[in-house]
MIZAZA-617203 format. One line per 4 residues: number of its first residue (from 0); for each residue x, y, z of N, C-alpha, C, O, CB. Coordinates in nm, 3 decimals. Glycine has a CB too. Example, Ala and Ser with C-alpha at 12.3 -4.5 7.8 and 13.67 -1.06 7.14 Angstrom:
2
0) 1.319 -0.569 0.780 1.230 -0.450 0.780 1.320 -0.330 0.780 1.424 -0.332 0.846 1.131 -0.447 0.905 | 1.285 -0.225 0.708 1.367 -0.106 0.714 1.290 0.003 0.787 1.341 0.114 0.804 1.408 -0.060 0.572
% end
This chain:
155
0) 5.733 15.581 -2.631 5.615 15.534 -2.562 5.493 15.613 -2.604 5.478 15.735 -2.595 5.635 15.542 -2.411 | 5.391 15.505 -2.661 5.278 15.646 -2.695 5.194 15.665 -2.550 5.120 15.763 -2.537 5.136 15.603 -2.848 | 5.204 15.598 -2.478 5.130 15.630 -2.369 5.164 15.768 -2.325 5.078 15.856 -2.323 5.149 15.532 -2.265 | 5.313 15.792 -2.283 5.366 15.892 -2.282 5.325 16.053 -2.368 5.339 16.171 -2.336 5.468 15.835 -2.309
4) 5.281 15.999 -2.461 5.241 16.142 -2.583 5.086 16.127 -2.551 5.008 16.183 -2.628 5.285 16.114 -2.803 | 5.051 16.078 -2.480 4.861 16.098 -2.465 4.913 16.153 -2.344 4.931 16.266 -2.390 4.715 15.941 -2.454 | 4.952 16.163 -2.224 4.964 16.178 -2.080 5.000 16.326 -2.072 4.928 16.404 -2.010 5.074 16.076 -2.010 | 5.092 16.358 -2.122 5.103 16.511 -2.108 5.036 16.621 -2.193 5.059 16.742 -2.191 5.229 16.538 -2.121
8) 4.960 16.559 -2.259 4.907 16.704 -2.303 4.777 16.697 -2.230 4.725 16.803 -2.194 4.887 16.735 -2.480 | 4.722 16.592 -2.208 4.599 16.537 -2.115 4.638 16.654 -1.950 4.579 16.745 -1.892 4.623 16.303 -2.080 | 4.746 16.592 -1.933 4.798 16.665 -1.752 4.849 16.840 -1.765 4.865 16.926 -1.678 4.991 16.553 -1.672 | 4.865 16.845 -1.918 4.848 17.019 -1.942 4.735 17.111 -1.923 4.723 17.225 -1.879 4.868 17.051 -2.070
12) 4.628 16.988 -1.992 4.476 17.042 -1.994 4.417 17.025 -1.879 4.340 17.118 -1.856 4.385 16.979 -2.090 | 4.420 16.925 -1.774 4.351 16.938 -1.630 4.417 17.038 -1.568 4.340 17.112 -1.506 4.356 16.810 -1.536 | 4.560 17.077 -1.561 4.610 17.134 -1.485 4.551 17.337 -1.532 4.544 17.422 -1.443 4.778 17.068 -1.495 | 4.523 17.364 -1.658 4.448 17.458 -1.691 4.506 17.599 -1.657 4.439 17.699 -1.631 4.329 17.432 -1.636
16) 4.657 17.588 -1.660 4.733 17.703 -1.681 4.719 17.769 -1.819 4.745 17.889 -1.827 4.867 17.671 -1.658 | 4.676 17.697 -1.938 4.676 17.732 -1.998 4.515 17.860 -2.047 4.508 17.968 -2.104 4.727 17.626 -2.037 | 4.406 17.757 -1.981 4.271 17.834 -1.928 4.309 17.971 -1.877 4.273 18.069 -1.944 4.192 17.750 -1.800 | 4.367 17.986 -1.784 4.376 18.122 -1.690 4.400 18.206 -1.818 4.325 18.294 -1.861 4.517 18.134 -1.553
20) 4.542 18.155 -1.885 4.594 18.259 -1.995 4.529 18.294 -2.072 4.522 18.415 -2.090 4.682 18.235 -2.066 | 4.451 18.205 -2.153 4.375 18.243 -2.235 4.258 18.327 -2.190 4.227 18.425 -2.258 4.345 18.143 -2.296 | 4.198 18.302 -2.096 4.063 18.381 -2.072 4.089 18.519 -1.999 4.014 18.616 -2.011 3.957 18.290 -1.978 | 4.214 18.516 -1.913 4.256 18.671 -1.896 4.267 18.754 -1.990 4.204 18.858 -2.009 4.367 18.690 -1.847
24) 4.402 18.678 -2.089 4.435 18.782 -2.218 4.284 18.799 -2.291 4.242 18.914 -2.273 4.567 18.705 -2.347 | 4.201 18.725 -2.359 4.069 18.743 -2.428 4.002 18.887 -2.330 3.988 18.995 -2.387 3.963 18.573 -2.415 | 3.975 18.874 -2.215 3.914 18.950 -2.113 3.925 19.095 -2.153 3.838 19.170 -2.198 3.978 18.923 -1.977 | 4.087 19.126 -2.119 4.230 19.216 -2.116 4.175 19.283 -2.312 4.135 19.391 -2.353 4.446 19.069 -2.092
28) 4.201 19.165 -2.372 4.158 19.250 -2.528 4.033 19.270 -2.540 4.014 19.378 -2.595 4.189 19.176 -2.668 | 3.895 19.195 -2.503 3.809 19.258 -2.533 3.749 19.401 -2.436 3.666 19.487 -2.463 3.730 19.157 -2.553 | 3.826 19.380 -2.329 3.799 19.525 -2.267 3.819 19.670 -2.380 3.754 19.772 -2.404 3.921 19.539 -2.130 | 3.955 19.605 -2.430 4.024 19.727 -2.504 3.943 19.696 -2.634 3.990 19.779 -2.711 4.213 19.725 -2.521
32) 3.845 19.623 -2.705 3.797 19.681 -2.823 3.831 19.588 -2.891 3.777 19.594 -3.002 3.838 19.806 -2.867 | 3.894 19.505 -2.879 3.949 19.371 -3.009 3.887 19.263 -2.948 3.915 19.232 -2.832 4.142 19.326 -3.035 | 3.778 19.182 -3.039 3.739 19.094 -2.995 3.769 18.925 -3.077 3.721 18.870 -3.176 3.616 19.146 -2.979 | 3.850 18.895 -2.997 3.928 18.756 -3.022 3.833 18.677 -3.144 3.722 18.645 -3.099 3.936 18.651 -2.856
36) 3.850 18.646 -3.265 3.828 18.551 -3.355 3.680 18.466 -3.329 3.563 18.473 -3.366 3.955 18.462 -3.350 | 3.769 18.379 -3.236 3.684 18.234 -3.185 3.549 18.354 -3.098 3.501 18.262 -3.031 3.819 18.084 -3.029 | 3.515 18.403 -3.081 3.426 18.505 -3.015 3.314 18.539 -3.109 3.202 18.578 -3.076 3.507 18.638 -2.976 | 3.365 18.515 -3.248 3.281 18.575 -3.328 3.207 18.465 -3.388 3.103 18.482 -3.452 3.346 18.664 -3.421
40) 3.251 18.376 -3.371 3.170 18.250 -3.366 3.030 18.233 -3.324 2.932 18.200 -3.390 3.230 18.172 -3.292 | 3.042 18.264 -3.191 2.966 18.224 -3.077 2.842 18.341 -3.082 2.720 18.331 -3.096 3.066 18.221 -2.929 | 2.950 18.477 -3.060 2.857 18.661 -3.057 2.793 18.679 -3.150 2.865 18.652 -3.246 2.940 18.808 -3.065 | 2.673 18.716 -3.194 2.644 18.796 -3.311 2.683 18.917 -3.334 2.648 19.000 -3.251 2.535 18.807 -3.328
44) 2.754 18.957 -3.433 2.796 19.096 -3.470 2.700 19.234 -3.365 2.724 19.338 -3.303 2.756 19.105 -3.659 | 2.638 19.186 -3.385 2.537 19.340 -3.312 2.531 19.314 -3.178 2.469 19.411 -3.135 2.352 19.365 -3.364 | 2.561 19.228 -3.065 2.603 19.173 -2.924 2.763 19.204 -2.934 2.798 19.210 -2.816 2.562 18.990 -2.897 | 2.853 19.222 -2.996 2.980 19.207 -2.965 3.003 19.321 -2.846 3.067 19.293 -2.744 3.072 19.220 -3.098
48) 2.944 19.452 -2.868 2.976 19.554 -2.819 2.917 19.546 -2.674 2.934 19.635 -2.590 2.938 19.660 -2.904 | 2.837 19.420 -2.650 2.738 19.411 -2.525 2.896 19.344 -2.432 2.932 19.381 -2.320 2.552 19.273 -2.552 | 2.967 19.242 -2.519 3.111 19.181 -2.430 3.181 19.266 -2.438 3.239 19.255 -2.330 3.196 19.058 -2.472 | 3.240 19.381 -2.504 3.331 19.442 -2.488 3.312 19.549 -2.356 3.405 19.581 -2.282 3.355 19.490 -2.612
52) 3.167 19.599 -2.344 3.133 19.664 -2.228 3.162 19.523 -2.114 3.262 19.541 -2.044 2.959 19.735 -2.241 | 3.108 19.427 -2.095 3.126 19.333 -2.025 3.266 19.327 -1.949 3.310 19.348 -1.836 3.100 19.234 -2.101 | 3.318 19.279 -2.093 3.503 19.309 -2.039 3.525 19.429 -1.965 3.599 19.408 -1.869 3.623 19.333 -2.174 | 3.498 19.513 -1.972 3.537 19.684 -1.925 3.505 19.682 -1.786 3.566 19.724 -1.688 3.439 19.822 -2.005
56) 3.408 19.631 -1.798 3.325 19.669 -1.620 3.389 19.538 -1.557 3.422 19.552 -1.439 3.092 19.663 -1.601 | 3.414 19.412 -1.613 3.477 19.287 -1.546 3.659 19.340 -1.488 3.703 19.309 -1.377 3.478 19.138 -1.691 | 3.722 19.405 -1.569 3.846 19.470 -1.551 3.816 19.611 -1.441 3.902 19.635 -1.356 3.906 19.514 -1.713 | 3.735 19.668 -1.446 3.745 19.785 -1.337 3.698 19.749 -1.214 3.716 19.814 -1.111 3.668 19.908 -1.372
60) 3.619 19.611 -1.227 3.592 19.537 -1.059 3.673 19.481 -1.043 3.643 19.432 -0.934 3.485 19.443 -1.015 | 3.796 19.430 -1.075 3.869 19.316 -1.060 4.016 19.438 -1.000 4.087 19.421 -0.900 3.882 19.198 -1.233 | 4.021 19.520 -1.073 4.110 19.652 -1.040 4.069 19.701 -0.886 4.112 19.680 -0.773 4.075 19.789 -1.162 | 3.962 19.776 -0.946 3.900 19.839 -0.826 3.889 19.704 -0.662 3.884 19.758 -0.551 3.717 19.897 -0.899
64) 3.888 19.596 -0.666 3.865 19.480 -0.576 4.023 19.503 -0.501 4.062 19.510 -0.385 3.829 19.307 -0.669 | 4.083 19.512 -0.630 4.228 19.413 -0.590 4.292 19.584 -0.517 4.348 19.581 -0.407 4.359 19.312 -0.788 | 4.277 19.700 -0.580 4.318 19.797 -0.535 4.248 19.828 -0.375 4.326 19.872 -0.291 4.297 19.893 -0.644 | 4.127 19.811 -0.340 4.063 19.833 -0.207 4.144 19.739 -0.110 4.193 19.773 -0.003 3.896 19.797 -0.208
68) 4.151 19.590 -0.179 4.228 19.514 -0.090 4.366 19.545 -0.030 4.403 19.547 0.087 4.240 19.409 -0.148 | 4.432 19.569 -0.145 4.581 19.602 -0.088 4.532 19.757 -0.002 4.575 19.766 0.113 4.727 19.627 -0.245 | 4.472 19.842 -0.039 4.467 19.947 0.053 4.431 19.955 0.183 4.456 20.051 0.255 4.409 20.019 0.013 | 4.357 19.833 0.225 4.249 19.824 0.338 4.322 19.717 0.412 4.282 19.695 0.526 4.083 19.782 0.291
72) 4.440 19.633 0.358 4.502 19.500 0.414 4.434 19.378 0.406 4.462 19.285 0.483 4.530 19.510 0.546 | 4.391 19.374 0.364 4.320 19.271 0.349 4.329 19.123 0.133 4.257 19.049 0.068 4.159 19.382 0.389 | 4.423 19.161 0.134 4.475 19.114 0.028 4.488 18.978 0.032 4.447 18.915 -0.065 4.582 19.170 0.001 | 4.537 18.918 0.127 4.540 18.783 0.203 4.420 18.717 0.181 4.415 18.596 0.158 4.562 18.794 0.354
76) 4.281 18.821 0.190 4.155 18.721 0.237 4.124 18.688 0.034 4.079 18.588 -0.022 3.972 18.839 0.367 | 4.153 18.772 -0.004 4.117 18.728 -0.121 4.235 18.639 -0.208 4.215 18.569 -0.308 4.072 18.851 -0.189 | 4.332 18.657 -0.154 4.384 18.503 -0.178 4.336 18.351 -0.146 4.303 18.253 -0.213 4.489 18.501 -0.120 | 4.353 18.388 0.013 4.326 18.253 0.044 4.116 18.185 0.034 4.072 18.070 0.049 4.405 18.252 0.221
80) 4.046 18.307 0.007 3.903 18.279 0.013 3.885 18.234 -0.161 3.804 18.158 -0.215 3.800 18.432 0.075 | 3.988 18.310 -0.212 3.885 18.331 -0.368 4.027 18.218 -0.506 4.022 18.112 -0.569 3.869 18.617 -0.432 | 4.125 18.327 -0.485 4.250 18.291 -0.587 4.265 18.130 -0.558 4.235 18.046 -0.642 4.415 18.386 -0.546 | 4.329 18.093 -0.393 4.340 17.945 -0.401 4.261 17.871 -0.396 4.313 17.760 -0.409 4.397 17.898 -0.336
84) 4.127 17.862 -0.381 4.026 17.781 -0.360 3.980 17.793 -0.560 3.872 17.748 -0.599 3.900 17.851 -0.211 | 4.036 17.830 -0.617 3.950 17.858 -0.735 4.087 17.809 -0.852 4.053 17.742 -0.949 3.880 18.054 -0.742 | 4.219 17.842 -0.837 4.317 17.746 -0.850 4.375 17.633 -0.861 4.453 17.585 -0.944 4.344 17.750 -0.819 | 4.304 17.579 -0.729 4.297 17.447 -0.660 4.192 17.381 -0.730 4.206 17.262 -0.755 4.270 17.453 -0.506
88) 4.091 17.441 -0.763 3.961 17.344 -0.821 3.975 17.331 -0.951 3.924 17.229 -0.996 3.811 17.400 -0.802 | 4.038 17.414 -1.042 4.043 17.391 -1.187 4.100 17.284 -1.221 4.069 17.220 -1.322 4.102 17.482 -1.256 | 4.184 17.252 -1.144 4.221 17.070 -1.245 4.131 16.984 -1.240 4.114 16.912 -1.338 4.346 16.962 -1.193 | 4.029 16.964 -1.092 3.902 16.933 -1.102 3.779 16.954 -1.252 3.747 16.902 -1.359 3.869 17.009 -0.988
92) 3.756 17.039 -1.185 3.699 17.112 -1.287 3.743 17.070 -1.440 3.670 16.988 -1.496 3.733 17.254 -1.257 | 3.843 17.114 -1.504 3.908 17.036 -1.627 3.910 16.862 -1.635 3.984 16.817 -1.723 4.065 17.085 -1.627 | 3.838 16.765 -1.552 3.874 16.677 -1.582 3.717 16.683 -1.640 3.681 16.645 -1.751 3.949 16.585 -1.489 | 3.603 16.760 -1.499 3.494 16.691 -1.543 3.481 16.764 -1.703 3.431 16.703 -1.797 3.356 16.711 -1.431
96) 3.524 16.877 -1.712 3.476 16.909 -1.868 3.513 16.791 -2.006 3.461 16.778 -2.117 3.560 17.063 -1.909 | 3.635 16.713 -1.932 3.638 16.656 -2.044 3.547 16.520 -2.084 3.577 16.433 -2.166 3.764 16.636 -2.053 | 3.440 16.529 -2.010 3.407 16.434 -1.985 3.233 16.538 -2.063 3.140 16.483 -2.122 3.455 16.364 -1.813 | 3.241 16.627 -2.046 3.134 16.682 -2.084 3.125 16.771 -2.203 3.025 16.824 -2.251 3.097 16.737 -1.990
100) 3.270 16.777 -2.249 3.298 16.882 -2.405 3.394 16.796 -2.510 3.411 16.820 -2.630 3.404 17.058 -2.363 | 3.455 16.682 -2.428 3.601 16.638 -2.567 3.494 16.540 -2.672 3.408 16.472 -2.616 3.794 16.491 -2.480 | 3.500 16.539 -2.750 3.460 16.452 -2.876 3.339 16.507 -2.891 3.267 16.458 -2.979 3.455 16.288 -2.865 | 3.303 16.587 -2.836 3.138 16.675 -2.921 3.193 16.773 -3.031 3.311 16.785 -3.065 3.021 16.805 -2.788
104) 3.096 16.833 -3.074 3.146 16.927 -3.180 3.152 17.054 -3.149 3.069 17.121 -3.088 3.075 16.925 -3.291 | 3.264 17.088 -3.196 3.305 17.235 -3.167 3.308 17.358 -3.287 3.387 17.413 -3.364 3.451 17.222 -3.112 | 3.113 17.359 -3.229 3.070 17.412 -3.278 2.946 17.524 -3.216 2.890 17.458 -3.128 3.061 17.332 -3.350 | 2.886 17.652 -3.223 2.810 17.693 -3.179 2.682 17.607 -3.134 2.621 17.631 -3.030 2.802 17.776 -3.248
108) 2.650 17.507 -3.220 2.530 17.432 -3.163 2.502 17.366 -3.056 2.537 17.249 -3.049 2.502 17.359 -3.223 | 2.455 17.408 -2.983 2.428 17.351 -2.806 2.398 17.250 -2.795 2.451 17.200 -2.696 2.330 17.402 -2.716 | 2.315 17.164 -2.861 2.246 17.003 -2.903 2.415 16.961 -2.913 2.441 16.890 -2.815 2.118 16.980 -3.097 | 2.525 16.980 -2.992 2.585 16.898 -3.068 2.736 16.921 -2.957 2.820 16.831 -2.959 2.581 16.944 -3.251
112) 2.759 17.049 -2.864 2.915 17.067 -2.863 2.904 17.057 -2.709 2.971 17.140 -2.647 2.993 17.222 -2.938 | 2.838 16.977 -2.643 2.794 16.944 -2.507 2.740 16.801 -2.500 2.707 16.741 -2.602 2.687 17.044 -2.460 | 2.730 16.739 -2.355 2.665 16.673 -2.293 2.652 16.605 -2.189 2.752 16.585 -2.120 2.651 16.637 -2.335 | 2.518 16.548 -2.148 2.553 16.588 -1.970 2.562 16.472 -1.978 2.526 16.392 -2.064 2.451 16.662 -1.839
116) 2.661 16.454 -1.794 2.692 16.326 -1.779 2.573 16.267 -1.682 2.478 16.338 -1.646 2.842 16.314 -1.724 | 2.593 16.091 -1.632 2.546 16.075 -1.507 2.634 16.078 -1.423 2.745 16.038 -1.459 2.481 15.977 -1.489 | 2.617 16.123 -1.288 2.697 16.098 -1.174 2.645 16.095 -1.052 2.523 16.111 -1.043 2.786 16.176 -1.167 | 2.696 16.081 -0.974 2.666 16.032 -0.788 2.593 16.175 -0.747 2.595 16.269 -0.826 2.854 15.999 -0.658
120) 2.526 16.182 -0.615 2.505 16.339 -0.557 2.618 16.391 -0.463 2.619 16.487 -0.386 2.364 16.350 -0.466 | 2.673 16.337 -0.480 2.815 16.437 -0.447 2.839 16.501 -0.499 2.830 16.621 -0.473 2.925 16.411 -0.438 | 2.897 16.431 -0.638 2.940 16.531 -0.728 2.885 16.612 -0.818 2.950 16.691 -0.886 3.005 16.492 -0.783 | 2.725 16.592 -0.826 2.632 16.661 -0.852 2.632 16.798 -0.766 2.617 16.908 -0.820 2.523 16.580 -0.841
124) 2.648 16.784 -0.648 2.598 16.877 -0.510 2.730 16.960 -0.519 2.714 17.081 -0.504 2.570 16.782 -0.332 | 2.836 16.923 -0.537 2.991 17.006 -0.581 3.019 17.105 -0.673 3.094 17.203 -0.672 3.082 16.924 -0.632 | 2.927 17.049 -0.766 2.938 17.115 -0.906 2.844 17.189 -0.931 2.843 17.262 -1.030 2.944 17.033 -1.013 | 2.747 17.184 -0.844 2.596 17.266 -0.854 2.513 17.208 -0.981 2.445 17.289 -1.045 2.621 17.451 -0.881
128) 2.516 17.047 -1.026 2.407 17.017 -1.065 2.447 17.006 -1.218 2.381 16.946 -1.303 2.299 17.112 -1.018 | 2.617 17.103 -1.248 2.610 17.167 -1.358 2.709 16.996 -1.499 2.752 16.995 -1.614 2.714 17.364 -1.315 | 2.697 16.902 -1.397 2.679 16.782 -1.505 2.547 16.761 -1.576 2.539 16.675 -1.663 2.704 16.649 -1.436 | 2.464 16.821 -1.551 2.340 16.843 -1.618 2.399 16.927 -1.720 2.354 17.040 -1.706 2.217 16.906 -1.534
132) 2.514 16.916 -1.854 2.563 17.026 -1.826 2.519 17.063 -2.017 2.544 17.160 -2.088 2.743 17.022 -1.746 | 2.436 16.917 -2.048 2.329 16.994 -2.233 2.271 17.095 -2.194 2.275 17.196 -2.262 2.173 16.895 -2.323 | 2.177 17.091 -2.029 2.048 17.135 -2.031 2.125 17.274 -1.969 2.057 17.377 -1.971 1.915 17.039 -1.940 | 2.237 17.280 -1.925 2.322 17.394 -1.839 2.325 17.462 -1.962 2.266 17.568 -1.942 2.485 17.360 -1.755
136) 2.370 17.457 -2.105 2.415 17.551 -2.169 2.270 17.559 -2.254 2.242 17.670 -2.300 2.564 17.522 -2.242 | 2.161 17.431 -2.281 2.019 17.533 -2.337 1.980 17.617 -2.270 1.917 17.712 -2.315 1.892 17.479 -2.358 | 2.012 17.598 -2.127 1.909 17.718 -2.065 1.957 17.744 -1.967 1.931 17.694 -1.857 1.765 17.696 -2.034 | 2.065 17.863 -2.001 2.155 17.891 -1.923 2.119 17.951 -1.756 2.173 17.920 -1.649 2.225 17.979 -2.007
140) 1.999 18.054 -1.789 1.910 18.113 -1.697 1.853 18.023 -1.594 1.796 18.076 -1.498 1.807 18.173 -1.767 | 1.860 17.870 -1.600 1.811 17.794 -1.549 1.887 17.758 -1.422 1.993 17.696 -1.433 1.787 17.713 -1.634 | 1.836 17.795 -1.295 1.888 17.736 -1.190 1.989 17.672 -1.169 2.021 17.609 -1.270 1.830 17.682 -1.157 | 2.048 17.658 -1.095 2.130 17.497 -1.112 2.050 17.400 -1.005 2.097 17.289 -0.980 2.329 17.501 -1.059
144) 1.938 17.442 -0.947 1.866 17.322 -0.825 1.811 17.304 -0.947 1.862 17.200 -0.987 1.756 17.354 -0.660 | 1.715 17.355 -1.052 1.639 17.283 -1.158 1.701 17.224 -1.316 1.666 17.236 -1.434 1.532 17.382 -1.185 | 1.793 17.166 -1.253 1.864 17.140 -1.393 1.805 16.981 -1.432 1.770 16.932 -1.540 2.061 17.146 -1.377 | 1.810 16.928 -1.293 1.772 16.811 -1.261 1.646 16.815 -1.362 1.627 16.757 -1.469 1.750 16.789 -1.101
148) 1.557 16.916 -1.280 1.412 16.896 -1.354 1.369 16.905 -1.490 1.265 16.844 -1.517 1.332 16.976 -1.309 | 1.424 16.965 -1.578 1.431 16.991 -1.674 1.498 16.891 -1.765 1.465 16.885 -1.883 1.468 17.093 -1.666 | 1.592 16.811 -1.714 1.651 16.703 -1.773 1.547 16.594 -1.843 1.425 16.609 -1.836 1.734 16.641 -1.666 | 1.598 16.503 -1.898 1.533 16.386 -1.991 1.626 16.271 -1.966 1.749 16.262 -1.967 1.525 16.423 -2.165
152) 1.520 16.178 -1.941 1.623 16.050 -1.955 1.719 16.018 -2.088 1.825 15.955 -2.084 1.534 15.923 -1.945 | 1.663 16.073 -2.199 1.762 16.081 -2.307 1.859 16.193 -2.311 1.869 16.226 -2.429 1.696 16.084 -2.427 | 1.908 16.241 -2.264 1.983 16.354 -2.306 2.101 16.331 -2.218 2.196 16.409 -2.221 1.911 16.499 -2.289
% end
């Protein structure tokens, strides 16, 4: 059945177990000084060392968080406030990306490896706007209430 061979790798990618892995381990190595391939793409050589500090301080809050929690009892709240609510949304999340990254080019160019969708204000108001999501990665600094504004009827 080819339906069958489109369906599961599709329900691999919403489900985004594979996301967690990858962006922990990347995290985990660039803390320690090795900065993943596909990274060097994106970084300019003379910024790399700006993510590897990044990673470092992202790993000693995430340590330091998870260590206060279990010490203080409170381990629970950051399960149920942060881990499952953020778990729970990634298959979400993975559908709208594909709707906003599959068949662009995967490539550093922001014009070409993005684009925003239209949608309802729900799911605008859910996502923080961020289906606006050409003008989300030109200008990253940009709000997410002004994404809207900045938009073009062409884009």
């Amino acid at each position: 059945m080819e339906c069958q061979s489109e369906t599961l790798p599709y329900l691999w990618y919403c489900a985004g177990l594979w996301f967690w892995w990858r962006n922990l381990s990347w995290m985990v190595k660039h803390a320690g000084g090795f900065v993943h391939p596909a990274s060097a793409i994106y970084v300019p050589a003379g910024r790399r060392g700006l993510m590897v500090l990044e990673a470092r301080i992202m790993v000693a809050l995430y340590a330091g968080l998870f260590a206060a929690a279990v010490h203080f009892g409170f381990a629970w709240v950051l399960l149920v406030a942060w881990l499952a609510p953020r778990v729970a949304g990634e298959p979400i999340q993975r559908i709208i990306r594909v709707a906003e990254h599959v068949g662009c080019d995967e490539s550093p160019d922001r014009l070409r490896n993005t684009r925003t969708t239209r949608t309802n204000r729900f799911v605008n108001a859910i996502a923080w706007q961020v289906p606006y999501h050409a003008e989300h990665h030109l200008f990253p600094n940009v709000g997410a209430t002004c994404l809207l504004a900045i938009s073009t009827p062409d884009s």
